[in-house]
C-alpha positions, -999 to 999 in steps of 0.1 A, spaced: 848 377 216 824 376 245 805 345 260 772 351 270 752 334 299 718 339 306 700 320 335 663 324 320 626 310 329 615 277 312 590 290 288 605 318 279 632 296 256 616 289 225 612 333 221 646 339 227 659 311 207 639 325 181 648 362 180 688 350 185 686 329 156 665 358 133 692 378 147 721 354 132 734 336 160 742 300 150 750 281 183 740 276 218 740 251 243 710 250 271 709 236 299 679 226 328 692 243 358 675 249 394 684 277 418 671 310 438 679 345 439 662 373 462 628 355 458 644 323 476 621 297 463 584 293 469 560 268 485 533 249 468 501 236 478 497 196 464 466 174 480 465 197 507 498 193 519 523 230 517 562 218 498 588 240 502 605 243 469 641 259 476 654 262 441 634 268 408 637 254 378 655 276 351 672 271 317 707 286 312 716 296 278 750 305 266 764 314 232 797 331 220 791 361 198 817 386 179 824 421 208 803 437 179 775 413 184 771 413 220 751 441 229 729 435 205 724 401 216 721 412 254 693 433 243 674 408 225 680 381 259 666 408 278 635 420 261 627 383 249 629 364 283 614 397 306 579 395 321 584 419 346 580 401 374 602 384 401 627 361 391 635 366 351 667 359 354 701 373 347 725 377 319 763 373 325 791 387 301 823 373 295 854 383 278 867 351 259 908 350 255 905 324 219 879 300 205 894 265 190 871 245 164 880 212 174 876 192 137 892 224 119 919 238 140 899 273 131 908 300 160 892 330 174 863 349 158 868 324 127 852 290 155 823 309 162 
């Protein structure tokens, strides 16, 4: 089983939550987030005044998918969320040891 992260602009949500789930994923958990990466924030002009924003609002998205699954949902993160310009984000991978359905018991692949 893999986890998968992906650190992903705002507005850019709603189109990958809609090609995961046509794809058959089931569950994720989102989160607001704010950070940088090479581009290191940005400043903004408001009533004249210049604001340094260090860290830029993102949304991180993680899901657990089947090792069969998991390129196939990297690919879909990755063409959804792109716009080909600075700061798209990035998608982590993680091998997951076992999965535990809390109400069932249910283990591995079976809790997804």
């Amino acid at each position: 089983m893999k986890k998968i992260e992906a650190i992903i602009k705002p507005f850019k949500l709603d189109e990958v939550k809609d090609a995961l789930n046509e794809a058959g994923i089931q569950g994720m958990t989102v989160t607001e987030v704010k950070g940088f990466g090479r581009q290191k924030g940005h400043v903004e002009l408001y009533r004249g005044a210049e604001y340094d924003i260090s860290f830029i609002p993102k949304v991180k998205l993680e899901t657990v998918v089947s090792d069969s699954m998991a390129d196939k949902v990297v690919a879909l993160i990755e063409a959804k969320a792109r716009t080909g310009k600075i700061g798209d984000g990035k998608i982590f991978v993680y091998t997951l040891e076992d999965v535990i359905r809390i109400r069932t018991g249910e283990r591995g692949e079976a809790a997804i």
